[in-house]
N, C-alpha and C positions, 0 to 999 in steps of 0.2 A: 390393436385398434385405437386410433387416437379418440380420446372420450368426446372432443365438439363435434366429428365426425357424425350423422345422422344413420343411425345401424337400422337398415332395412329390416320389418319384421312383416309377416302375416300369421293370421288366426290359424290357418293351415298348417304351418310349420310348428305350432306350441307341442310342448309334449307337455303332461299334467302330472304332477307328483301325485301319489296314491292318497295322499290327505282332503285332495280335492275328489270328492264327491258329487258336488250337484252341481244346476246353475246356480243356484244360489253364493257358493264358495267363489264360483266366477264371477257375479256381480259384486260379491264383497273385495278381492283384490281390485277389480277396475278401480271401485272406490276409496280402497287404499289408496291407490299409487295417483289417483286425482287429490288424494289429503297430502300426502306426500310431495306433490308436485307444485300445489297450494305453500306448503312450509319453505321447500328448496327455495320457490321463486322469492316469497318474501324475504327471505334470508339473503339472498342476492340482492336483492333492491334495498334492502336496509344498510350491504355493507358493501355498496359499491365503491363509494371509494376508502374500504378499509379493506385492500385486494386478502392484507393477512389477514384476516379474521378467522381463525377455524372454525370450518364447518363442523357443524353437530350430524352426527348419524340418526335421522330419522327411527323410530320406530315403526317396525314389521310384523304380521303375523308369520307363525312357521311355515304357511301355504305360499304368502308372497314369498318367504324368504326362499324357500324350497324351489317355488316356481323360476325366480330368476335366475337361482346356481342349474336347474335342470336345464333350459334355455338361453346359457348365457349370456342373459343382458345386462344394460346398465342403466343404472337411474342417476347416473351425476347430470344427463346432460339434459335441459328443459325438452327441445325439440325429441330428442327419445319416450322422454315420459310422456308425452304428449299424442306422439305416434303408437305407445304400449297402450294407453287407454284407449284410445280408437280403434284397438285389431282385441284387446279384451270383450268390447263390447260387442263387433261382431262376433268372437267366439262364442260369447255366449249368447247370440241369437241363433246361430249354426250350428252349434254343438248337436250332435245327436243323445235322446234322452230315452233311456227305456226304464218305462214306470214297473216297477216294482212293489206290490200289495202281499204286506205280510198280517198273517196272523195274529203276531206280536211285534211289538220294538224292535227293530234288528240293531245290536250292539254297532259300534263303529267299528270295531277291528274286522267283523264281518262283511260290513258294507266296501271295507278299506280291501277285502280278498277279493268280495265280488268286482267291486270297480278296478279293480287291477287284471281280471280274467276277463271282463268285458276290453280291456281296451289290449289285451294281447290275440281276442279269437274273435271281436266284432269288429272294434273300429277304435285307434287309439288315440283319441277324443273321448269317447263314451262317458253320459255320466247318466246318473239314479235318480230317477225321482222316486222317493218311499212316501209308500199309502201304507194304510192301517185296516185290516176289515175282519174281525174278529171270528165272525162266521166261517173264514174260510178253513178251520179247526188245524192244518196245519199246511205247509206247503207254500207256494207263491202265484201271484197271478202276475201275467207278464205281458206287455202291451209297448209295441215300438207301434211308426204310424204304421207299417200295413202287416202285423200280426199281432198274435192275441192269442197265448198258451197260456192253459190253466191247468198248472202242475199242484194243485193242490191235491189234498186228502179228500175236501167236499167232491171234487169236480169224479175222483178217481170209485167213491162210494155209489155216487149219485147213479154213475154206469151199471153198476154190479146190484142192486137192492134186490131184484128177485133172486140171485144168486145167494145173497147174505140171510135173506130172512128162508131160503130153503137147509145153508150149513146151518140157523141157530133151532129149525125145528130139528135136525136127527141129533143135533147135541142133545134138545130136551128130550126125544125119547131113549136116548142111550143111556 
């Protein structure tokens, strides 16, 4: 691919490196590569006519840098960077998001298995929004727009109490 060439992209075609978790991770690359594209251009226009001038390699986080080798783009050329933030940002208006309510904190390597199974058996896009709701004693509550399973411990107790509080009387008379 010649790099001034304009490389066609859409939100649609992105695949996500497993690091990328939410929208949030998708908002912060769009706005990498607008810092980024901000630095290229000035850098050009400061050394237009010093054609040698070597270029400096911008700094990247792991998710941008990830996301580009997963999708093979490129950022030398302005009209690409340009075209990448504007399919970033619909991505991530479009992106499908299923909220996620744990218990506790869920660690990242966790989050990092689940977003990788959601987007192998829902939809490979998929990312997480994590909630926090203590009560739910353990388990997850899970909510895309048109469903809502509550795989917790509270929800599975709740069903069963005349059952629980008839096993904890024949424990106390045994």
């Amino acid at each position: 691919m010649n790099y001034t060439e304009v490389k066609t992209v859409t939100f649609a075609d992105f695949k996500l490196p497993e690091s990328v978790i939410s929208k949030l991770d998708i908002s912060h690359m769009a706005s990498e590569v607008e810092r980024i594209d901000n630095e290229m251009t000035a850098f050009d226009v400061r050394n237009k006519d010093n054609p040698d001038a070597q270029k400096v390699q911008p700094t990247m986080s792991q998710n941008l840098t990830d996301f580009i080798a997963q999708n093979n783009l490129s950022l030398d050329d302005g009209r690409n960077r340009t075209e990448l933030i504007k399919e970033l940002r619909l991505l991530n208006d479009k992106v499908p998001v299923i909220h996620m309510t744990f218990s506790v904190e869920a660690d990242p390597e966790s989050l990092q298995q689940l977003s990788r199974w959601l987007r192998e058996s829902v939809h490979p896009q998929s990312v997480i929004s994590v909630g926090l709701q203590p009560s739910l004693i353990a388990g997850v509550y899970l909510r895309t727009p048109n469903h809502v399973r509550d795989l917790s411990l509270r929800a599975m107790i709740a069903g069963k109490h005349d059952a629980l509080v008839a096993e904890l009387d024949t424990l106390r008379v045994s």
